[in-house]
Backbone as CSV, one residue per row, in Angstrom:
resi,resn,N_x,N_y,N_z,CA_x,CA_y,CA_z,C_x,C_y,C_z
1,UNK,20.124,-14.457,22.097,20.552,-13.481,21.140,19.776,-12.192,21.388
2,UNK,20.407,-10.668,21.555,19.880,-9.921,21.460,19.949,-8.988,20.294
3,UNK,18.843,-8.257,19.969,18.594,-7.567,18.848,18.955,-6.006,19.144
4,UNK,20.046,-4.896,19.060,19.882,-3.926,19.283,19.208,-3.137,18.225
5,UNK,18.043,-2.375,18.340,17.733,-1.641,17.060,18.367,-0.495,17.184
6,UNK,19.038,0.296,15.455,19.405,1.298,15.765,18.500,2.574,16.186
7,UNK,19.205,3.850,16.824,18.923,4.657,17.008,17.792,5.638,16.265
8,UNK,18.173,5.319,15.078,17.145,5.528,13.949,16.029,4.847,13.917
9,UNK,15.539,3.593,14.190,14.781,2.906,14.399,13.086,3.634,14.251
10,UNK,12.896,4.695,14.882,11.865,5.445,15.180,11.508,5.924,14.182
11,UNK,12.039,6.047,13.157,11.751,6.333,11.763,11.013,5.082,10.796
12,UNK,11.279,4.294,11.098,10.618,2.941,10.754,9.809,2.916,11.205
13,UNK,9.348,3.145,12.543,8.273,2.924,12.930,6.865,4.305,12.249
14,UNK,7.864,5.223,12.538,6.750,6.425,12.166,6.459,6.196,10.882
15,UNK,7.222,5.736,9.632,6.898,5.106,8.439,5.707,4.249,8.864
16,UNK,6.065,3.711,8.970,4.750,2.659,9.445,3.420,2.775,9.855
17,UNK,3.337,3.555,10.721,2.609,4.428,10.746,1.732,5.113,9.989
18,UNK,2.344,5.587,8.698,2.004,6.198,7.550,0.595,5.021,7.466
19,UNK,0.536,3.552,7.402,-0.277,3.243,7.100,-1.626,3.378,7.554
20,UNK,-1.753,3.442,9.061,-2.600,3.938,9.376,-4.328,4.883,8.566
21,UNK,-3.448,5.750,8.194,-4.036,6.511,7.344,-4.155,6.809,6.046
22,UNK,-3.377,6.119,5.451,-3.655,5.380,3.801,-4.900,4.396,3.827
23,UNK,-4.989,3.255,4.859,-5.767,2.626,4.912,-7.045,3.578,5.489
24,UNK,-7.252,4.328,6.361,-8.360,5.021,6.547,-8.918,5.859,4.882
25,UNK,-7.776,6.315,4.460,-7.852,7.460,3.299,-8.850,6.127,2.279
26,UNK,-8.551,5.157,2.490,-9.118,4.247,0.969,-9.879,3.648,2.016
27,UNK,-10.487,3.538,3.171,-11.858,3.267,3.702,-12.569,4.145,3.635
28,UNK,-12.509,5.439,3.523,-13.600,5.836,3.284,-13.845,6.649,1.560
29,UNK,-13.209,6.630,1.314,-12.834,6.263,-0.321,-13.933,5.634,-0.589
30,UNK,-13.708,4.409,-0.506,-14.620,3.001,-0.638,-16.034,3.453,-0.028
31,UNK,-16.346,4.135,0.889,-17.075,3.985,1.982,-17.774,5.280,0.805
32,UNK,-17.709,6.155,0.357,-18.371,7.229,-0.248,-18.790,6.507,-1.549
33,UNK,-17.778,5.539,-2.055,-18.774,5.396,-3.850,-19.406,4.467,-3.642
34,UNK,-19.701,3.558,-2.458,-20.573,2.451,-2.065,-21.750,3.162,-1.381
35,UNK,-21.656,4.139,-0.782,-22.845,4.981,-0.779,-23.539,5.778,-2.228
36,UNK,-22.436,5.969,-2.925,-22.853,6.754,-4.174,-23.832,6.040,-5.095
37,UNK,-23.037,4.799,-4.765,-23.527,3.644,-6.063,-24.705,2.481,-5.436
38,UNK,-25.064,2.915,-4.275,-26.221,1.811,-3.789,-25.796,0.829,-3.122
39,UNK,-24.676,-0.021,-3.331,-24.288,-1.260,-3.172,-24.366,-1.029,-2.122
40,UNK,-25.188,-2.003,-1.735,-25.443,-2.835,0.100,-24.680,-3.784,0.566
41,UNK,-24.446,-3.802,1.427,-23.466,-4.502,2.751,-24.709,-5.763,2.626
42,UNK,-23.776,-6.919,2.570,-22.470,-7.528,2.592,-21.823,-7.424,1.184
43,UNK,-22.497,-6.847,-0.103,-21.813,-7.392,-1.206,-20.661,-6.473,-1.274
44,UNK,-19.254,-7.092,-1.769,-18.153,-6.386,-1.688,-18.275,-5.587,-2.865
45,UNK,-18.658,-6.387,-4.058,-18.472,-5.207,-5.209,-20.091,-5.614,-6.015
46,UNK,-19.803,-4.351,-6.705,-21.674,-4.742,-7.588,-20.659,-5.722,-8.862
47,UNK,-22.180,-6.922,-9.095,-21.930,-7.164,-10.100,-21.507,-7.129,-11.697
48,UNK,-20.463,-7.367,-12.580,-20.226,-7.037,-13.764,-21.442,-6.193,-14.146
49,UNK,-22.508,-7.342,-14.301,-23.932,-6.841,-15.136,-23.927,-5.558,-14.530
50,UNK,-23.948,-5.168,-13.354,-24.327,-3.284,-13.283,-23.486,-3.029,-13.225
51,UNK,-22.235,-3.029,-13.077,-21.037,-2.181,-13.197,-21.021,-2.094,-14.389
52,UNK,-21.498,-2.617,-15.365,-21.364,-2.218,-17.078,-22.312,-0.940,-17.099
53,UNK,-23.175,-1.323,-16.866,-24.149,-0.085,-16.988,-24.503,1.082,-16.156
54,UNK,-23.880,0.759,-14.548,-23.910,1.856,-13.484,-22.544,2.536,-13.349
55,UNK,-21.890,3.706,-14.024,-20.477,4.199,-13.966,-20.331,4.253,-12.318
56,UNK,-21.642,4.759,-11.184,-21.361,4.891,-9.718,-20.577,3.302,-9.400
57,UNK,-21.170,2.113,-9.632,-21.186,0.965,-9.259,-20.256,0.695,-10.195
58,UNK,-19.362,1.185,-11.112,-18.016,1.215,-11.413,-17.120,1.640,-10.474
59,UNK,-17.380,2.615,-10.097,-16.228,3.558,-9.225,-15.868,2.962,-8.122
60,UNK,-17.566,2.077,-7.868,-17.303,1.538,-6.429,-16.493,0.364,-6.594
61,UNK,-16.242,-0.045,-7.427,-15.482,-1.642,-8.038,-14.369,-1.329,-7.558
62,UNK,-14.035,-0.121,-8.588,-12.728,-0.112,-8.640,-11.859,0.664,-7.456
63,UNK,-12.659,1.591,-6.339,-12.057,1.917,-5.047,-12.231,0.721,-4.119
64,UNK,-13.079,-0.316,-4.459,-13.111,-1.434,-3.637,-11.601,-2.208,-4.079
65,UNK,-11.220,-2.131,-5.245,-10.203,-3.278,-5.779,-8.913,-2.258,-5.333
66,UNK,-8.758,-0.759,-5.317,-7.312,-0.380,-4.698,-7.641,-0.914,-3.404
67,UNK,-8.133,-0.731,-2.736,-7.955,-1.065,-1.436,-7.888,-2.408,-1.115
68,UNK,-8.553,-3.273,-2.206,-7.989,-4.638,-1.693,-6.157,-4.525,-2.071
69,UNK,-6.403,-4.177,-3.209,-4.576,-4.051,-3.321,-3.449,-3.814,-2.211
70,UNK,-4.049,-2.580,-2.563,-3.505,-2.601,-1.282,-3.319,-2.776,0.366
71,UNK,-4.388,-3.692,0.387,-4.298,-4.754,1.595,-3.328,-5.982,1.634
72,UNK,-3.452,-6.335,0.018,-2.615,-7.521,-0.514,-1.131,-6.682,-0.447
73,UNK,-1.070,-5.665,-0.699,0.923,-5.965,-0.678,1.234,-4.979,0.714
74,UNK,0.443,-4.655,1.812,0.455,-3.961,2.640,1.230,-5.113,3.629
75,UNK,1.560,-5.988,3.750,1.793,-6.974,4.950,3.333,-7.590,4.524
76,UNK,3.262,-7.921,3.462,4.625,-8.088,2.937,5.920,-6.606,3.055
77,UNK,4.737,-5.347,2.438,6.208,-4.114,2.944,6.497,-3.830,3.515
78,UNK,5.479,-4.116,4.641,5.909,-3.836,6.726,7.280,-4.474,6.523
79,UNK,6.670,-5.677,6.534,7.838,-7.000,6.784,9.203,-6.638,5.849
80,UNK,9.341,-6.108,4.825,10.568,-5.744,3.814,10.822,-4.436,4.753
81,UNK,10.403,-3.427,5.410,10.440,-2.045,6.089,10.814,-2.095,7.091
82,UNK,10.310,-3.339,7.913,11.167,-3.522,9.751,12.489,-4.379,9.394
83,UNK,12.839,-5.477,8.079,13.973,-5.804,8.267,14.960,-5.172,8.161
84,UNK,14.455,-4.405,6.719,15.478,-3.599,5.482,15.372,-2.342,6.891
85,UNK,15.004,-1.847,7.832,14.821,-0.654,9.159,16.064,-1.077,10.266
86,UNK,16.342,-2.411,10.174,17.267,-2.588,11.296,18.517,-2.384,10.745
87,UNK,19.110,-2.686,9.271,20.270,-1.997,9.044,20.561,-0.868,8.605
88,UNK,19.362,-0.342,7.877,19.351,1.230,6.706,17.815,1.696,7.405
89,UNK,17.486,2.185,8.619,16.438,2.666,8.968,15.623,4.013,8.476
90,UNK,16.890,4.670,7.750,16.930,5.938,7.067,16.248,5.752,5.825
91,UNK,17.237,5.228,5.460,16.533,4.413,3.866,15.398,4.042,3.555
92,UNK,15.455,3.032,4.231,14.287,2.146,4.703,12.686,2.856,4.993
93,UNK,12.939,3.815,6.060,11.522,4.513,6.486,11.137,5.660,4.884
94,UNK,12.304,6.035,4.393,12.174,7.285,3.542,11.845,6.446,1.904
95,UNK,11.779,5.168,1.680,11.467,4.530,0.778,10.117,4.297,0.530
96,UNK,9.851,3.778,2.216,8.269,3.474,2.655,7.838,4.004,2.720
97,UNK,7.983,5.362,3.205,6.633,6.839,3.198,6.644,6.938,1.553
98,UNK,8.018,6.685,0.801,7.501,6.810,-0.864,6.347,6.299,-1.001
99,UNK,6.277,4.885,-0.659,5.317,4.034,-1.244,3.889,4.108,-0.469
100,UNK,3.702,4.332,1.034,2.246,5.281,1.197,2.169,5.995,0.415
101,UNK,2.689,7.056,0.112,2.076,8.168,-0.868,1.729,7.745,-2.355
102,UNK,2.737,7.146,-2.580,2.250,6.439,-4.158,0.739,5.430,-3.922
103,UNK,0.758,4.881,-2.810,-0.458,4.242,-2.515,-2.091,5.046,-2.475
104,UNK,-1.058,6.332,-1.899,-2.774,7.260,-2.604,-2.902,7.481,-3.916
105,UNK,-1.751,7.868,-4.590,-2.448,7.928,-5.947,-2.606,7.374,-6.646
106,UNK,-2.547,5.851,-6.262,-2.737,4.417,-6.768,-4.699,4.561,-6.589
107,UNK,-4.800,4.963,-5.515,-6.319,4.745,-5.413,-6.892,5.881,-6.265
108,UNK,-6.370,7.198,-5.755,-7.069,8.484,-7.090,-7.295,8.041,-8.231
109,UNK,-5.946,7.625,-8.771,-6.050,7.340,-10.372,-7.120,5.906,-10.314
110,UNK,-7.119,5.579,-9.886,-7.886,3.755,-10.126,-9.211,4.567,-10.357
111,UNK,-9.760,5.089,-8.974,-10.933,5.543,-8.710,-11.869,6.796,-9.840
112,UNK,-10.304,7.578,-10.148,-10.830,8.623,-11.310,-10.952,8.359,-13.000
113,UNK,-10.785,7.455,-13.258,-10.133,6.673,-14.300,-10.202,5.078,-14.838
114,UNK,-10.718,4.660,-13.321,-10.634,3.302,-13.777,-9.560,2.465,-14.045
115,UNK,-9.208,1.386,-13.916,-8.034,0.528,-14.028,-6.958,1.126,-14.815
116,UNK,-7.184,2.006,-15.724,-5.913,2.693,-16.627,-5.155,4.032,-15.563
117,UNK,-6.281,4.095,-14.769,-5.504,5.328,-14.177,-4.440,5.015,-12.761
118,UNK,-4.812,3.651,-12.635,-3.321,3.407,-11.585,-1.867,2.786,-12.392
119,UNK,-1.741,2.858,-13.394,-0.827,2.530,-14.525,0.602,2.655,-13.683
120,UNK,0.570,3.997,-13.650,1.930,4.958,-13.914,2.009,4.397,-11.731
121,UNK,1.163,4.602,-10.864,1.333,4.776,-9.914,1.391,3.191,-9.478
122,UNK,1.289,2.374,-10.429,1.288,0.893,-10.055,2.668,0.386,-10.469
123,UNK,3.048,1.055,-11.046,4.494,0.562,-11.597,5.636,1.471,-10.728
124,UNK,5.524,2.679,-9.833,6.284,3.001,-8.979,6.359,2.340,-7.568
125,UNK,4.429,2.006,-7.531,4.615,1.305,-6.157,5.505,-0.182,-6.594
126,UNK,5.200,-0.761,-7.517,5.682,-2.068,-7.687,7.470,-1.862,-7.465
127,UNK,8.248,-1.023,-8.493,9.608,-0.791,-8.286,10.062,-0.199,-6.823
128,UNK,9.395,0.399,-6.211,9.600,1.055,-4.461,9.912,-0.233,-3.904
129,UNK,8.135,-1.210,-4.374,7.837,-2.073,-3.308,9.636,-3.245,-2.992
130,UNK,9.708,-3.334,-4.746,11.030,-4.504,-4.779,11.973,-3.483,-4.576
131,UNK,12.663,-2.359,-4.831,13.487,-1.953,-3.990,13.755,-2.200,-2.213
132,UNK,12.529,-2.112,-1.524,12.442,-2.420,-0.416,12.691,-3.743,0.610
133,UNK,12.287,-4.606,-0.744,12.330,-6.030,-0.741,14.159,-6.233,-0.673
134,UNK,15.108,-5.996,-1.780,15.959,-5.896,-1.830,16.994,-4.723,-0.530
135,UNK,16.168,-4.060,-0.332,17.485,-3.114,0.983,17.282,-4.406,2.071
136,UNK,16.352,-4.682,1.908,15.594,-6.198,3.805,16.691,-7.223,3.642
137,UNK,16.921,-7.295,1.914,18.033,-8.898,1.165,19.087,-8.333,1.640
138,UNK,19.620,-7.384,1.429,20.999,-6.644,1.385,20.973,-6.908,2.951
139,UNK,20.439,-6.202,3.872,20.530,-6.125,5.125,20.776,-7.318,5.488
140,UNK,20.067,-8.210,5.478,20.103,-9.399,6.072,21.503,-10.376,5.664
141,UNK,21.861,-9.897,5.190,22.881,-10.522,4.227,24.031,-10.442,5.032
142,UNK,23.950,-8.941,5.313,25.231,-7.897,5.957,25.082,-8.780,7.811
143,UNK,23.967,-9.100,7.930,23.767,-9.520,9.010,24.383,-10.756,9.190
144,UNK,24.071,-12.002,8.223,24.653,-12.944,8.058,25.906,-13.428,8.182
145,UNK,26.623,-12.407,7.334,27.615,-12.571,7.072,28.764,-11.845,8.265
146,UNK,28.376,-11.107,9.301,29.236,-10.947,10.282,29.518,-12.056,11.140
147,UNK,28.290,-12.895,11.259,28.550,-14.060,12.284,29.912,-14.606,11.900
C-alpha cells in the first residue's frame, strides 16, 4: 500500500515544527524561575511546605507543571495533526499553530497567576486539541470508507 501525501502536506509539517519552540519557550521559562526560586537539580518542583511560603518556588511549580502539560498532550496532537494533515492539511496545520500559540499563553497565564491564570487558555487548548482529534476521525473515516 502506498501513502500519497498531499501537496499541502508541508504545512503539517511546518506546524509541527511550531513545537520546537514552544517547548524551548517553556524550557527556559522553567529554567529562569528555578533559578529565581533556588530549587536545585534533581528536584522537579519545591516542596508544598515552601511553595506555601516561597511565591519564587511557587512560580517555579507552576512553570514546571505547564510544561509538564504540555508535554502530556504534546504527543497525542502530533498524532491527531499528521492524520487529520493527510486529508485536510490546511486545516489541520492552521488548527495546530492555533494550539502552539494558545500553548504559550497557557504557560504566561499559569506562570503569572498561578493555576487560575491558564483557565481561559486551558479550555481553548482543550476545544482546539478535540477539534483536531475529530478532523484525524473525520479523515480517517473518509479514508475508510473509499476502500
Amino acid at each position: 500500500m502506498a501513502i500519497t501525501l498531499p501537496s499541502e502536506y508541508g504545512w503539517v509539517l511546518l506546524a509541527a515544527t511550531s513545537t520546537f519552540f514552544v517547548n524551548t519557550f517553556h524550557s527556559v521559562l522553567t529554567g529562569k524561575y528555578r533559578k529565581a526560586s533556588g530549587i536545585k537539580y534533581p528536584a522537579a518542583y519545591a516542596t508544598n511546605e515552601v511553595a506555601e511560603k516561597d511565591p519564587k518556588a511557587f512560580t517555579f511549580n507552576c512553570a514546571q507543571r505547564a510544561h509538564a502539560n504540555y508535554t502530556e498532550n504534546l504527543t497525542p496532537a502530533l498524532l491527531a495533526l499528521f492524520v487529520a494533515g493527510l486529508r485536510h492539511p490546511l486545516i489541520a496545520a492552521t488548527v495546530f499553530t492555533t494550539w502552539s500559540v494558545v500553548r504559550v499563553g497557557y504557560a504566561r497565564g499559569y506562570t503569572a497567576y498561578g493555576p487560575s491564570g491558564r483557565g481561559t487558555f486551558s479550555i481553548f487548548s482543550s476545544v482546539i486539541d478535540l477539534g483536531l482529534k475529530l478532523l484525524a476521525i473525520y479523515g480517517t473515516v473518509q479514508f475508510v470508507l473509499e476502500k
